[in-house]
C-alpha positions in Angstrom: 74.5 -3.2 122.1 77.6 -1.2 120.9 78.2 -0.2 117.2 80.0 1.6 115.3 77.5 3.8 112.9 78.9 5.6 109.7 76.3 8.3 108.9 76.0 9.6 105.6 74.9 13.3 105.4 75.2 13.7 109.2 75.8 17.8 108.8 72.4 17.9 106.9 68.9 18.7 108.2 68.0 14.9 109.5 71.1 13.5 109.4 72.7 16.2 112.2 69.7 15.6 114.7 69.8 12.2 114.2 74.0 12.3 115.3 72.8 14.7 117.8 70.1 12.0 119.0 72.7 9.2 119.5 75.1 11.1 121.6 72.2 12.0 123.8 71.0 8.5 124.1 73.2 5.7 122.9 76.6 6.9 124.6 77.9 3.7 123.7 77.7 3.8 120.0 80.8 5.1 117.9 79.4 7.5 114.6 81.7 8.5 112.2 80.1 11.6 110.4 80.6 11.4 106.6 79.5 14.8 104.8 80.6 16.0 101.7 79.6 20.0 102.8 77.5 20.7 100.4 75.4 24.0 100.2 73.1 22.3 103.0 75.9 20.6 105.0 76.3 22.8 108.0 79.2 22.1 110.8 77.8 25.0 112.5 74.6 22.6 113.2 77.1 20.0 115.5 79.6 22.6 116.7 79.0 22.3 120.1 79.0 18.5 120.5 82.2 18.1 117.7 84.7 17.2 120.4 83.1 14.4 122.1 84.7 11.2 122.4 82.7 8.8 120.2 82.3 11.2 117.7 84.1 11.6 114.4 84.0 14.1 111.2 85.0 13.0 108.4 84.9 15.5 105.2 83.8 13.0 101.9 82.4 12.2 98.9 79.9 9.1 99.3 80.8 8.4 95.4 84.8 8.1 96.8 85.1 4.6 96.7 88.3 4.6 98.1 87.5 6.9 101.0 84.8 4.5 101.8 86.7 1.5 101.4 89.1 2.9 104.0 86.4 4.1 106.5 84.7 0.9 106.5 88.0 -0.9 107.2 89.8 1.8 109.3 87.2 2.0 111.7 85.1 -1.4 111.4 82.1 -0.1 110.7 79.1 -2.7 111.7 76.4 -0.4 110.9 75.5 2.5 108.1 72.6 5.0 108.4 72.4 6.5 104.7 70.8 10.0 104.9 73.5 11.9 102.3 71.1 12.5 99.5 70.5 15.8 97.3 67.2 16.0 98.5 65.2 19.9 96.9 62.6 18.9 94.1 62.9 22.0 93.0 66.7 21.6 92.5 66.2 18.4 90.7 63.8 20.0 88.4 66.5 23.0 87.0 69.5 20.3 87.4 69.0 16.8 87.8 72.9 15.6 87.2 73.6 16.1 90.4 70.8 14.2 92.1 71.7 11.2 89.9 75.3 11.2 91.1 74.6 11.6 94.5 71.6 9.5 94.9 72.1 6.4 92.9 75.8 6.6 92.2 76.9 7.9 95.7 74.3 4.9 96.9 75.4 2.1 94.3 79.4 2.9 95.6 78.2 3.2 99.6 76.5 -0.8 98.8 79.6 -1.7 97.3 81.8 -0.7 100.2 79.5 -2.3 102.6 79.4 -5.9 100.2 83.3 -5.8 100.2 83.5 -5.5 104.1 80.6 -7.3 105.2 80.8 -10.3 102.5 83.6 -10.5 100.7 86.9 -10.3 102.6 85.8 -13.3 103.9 85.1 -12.7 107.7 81.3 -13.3 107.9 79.6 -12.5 111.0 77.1 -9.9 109.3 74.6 -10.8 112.2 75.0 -7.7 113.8 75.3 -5.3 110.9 72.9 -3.3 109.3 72.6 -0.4 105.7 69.2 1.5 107.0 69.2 3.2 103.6 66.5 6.5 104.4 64.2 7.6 101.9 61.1 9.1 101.2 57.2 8.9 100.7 57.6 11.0 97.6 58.5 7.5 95.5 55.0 6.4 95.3 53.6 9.3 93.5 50.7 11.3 94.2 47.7 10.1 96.1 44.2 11.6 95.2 42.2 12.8 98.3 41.8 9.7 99.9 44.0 6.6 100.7 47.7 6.4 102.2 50.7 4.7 101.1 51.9 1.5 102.8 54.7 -0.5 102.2 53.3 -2.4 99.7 52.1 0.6 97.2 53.7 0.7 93.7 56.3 3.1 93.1 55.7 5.8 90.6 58.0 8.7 91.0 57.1 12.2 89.3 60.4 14.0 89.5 64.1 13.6 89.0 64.5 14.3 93.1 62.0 11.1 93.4 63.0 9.2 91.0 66.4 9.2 91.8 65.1 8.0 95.5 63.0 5.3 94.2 66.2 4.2 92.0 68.4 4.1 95.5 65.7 2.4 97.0 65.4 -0.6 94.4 69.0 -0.8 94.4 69.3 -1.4 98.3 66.6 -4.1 98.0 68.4 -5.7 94.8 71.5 -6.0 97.3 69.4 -7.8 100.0 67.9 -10.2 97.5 71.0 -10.6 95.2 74.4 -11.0 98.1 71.7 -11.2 101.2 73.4 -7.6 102.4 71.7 -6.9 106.0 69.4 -3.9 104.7 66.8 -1.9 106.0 64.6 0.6 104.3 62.5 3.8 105.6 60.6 6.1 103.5 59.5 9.2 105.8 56.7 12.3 105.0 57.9 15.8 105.4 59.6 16.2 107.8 60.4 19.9 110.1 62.1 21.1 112.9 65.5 22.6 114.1 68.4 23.0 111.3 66.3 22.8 108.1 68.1 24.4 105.4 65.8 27.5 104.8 65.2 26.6 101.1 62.2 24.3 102.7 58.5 25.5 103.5 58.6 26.2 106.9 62.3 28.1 107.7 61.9 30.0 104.5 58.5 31.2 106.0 59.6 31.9 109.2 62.7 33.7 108.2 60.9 35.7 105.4 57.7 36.3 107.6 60.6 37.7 110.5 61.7 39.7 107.9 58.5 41.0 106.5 59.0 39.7 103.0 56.4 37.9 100.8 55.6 34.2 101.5 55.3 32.6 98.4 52.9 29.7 98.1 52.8 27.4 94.7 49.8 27.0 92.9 46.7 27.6 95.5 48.3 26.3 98.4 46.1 23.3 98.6 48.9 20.5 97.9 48.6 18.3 100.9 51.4 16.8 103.2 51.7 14.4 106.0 54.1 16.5 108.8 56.5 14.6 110.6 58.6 16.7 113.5 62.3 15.6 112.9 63.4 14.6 116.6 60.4 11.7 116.2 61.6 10.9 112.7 65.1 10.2 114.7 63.6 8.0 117.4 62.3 5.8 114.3 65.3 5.5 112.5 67.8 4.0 116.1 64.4 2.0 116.5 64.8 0.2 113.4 68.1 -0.2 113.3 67.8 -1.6 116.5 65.2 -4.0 116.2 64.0 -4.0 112.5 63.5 -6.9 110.5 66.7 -7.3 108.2 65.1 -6.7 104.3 61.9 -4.7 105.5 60.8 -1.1 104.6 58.9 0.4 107.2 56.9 3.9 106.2 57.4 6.8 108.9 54.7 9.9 108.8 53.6 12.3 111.6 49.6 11.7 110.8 49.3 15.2 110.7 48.0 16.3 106.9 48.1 19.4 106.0 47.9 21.2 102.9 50.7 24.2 102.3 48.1 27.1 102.9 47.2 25.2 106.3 50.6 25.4 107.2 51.5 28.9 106.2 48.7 30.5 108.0 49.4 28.5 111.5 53.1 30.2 111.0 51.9 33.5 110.2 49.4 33.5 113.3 53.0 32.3 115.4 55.4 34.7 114.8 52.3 37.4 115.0 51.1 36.1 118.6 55.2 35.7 119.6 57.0 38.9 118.3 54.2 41.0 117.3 52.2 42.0 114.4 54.7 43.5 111.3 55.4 47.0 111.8 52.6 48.6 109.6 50.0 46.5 112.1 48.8 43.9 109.5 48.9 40.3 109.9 51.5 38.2 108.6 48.7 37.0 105.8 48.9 39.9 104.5 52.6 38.5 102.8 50.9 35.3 101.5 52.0 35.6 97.6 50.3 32.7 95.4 53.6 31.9 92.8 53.4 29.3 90.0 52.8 26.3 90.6 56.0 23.7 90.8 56.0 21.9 87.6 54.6 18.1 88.3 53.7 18.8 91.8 52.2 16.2 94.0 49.0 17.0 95.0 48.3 14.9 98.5 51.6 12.4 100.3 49.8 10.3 102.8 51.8 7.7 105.0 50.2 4.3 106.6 52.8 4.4 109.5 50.7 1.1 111.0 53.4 -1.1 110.1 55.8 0.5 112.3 54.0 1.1 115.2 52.5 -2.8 115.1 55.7 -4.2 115.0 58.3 -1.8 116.8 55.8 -0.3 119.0 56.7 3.5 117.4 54.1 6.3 116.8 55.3 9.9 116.5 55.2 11.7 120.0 54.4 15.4 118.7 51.0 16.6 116.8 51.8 19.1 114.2 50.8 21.6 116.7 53.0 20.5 119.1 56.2 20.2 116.9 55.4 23.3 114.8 55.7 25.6 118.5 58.6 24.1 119.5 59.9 24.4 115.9 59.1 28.3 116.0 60.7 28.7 119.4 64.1 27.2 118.1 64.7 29.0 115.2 63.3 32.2 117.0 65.7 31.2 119.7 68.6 30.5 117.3 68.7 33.3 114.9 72.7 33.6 114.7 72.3 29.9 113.1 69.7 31.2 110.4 71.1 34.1 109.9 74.5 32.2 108.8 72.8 30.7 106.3 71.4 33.1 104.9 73.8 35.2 104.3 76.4 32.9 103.7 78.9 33.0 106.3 78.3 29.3 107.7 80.5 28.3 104.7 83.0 30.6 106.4 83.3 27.8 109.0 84.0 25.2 106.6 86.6 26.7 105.0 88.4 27.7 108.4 88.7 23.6 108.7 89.3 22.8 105.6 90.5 25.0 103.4 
């Protein structure tokens, strides 16, 4: 089945191995790559696949209406995979402006843009077109040490990031039930892997534990999180855009919990067994710095992924253990890319195409 796929926030952590999942396996789709290149937009994450055929960069704003308006028409767009989202809690926490711009406004403008091409210019035929908006597990709140979120649990955000998601996400649903818009909804755990913008728990740890600089952990390091290796997280998404049910959510998690401490350890062990102890012959443990604690931090995100797998037939292929080696092999593997970002000099790239 063809398509042609706008993907919001396809320079980003997900949303660039999710474009770099359909070149590998749907050759026949068309994605146009919409990224506004922000801090954690990175070109240098699709460089080496940028000239293929049925792919397209496009350098936007997901709040520029008319830039939309023209992408959907230019290109007849049949299906949108939303992923461009300001996405660090702790961001959200110091400066929330942003996240509501992006993440309800920037969402409110992409519906708008699909309404008008879809609906309301009069050509019909929305059977084949789908909005898989992407979300996440951190909308329903905080879960005490038992239980896991399904579809059906109540949403009760704790933070501007989150509530700002759960906004987008009751907006995409109002659009189904209100103009019967072809939506789709997923709401994912953490997820890890190749390209993560170091900001995040595990490529800060492995860049700072290379490094030999503290590895701070928030609070006691017992919060609790449900792992999900990106490349599985991928597979999910095509699946239900494939063959999801038009005005379902569908909840995505790795069933691997962990809590932060968990996690932090398992790295330190890594980069000890893979490039050696740090040069004074300690452990990597010995970094482990306790910080305080993120303000209205989650203590336990738990996903009931049954849904999924009972209808679409998708579990996650990797166990934590499996996802977090090949995870430590990439980025060991790739340091030129992490080193880019940390110092800055990926932006170097955008500005060489842009301006």
């Amino acid at each position: 089945m063809k398509k042609t796929v706008l993907v919001t926030g396809g320079c980003g952590f997900i949303g660039a191995n999710f474009v770099r999942l359909l070149l590998e396996t749907r050759p026949d789709w068309q994605i146009i790559n919409l990224d506004k290149l922000t801090y954690a937009g990175n070109l240098l994450s699709l460089e080496d696949i940028s000239d293929q055929e049925n792919y397209h960069f496009v350098k936007g704003d997901i709040c520029d209406k008319g830039l939309l308006e023209k992408l959907f028409a230019d290109h007849q767009i049949d299906t949108v995979v939303h992923f461009a989202a300001e996405s660090h809690v702790d961001r959200s926490i110091t400066g929330p402006a942003e996240f509501i711009q992006t993440n309800i406004v920037g969402t409110f403008t992409l519906l708008e843009s699909a309404k008008k091409q879809w609906l309301d210019n009069g050509s019909g035929g929305t059977e084949l077109c789908r909005f898989l908006h992407v979300s996440t597990d951190e909308v329903y709140g905080s879960l005490g040490a038992t239980g896991l979120f399904t579809e059906e649990t109540n949403y009760d955000p704790r933070s501007p990031y989150s509530a700002s998601k759960a906004s987008s996400d009751h907006l995409v649903r109002a659009y189904f039930h209100t103009y019967d818009l072809p939506i789709l909804i997923t709401n994912c755990s953490n997820n890890y892997g190749p390209y993560q913008f170091p900001e995040k728990l595990i490529p800060l740890v492995l860049n700072n534990g290379l490094q030999g600089k503290e590895l701070p952990v928030y609070g006691d390091g017992g919060n609790v999180r449900d792992w999900l290796y990106v490349r599985d997280h991928c597979e999910a998404i095509a699946l239900v855009v494939e063959q999801g049910v038009v005005g379902e959510s569908y909840n995505i998690g790795g069933h691997n919990e962990m809590n932060n401490l968990q996690v932090v350890e398992l790295l330190c062990a890594m980069l000890d067994e893979k490039v050696g102890m740090l040069p004074s012959g300690e452990p990597r443990t010995s970094l482990i710095t306790f910080v305080n604690d993120r303000l209205g931090h989650d203590r336990r995100y738990a996903i009931d992924a049954d849904k999924i797998d009972q209808q679409l037939g998708w579990t996650p292929k990797l166990t934590f253990e499996q996802g977090i080696d090949k995870t430590v092999d990439w980025y060991l593997a790739n340091r030129v890319w992490m080193d880019s970002v940390m110092d800055g000099s990926y932006r170097k790239y955008y500005e060489k195409m842009y301006g």
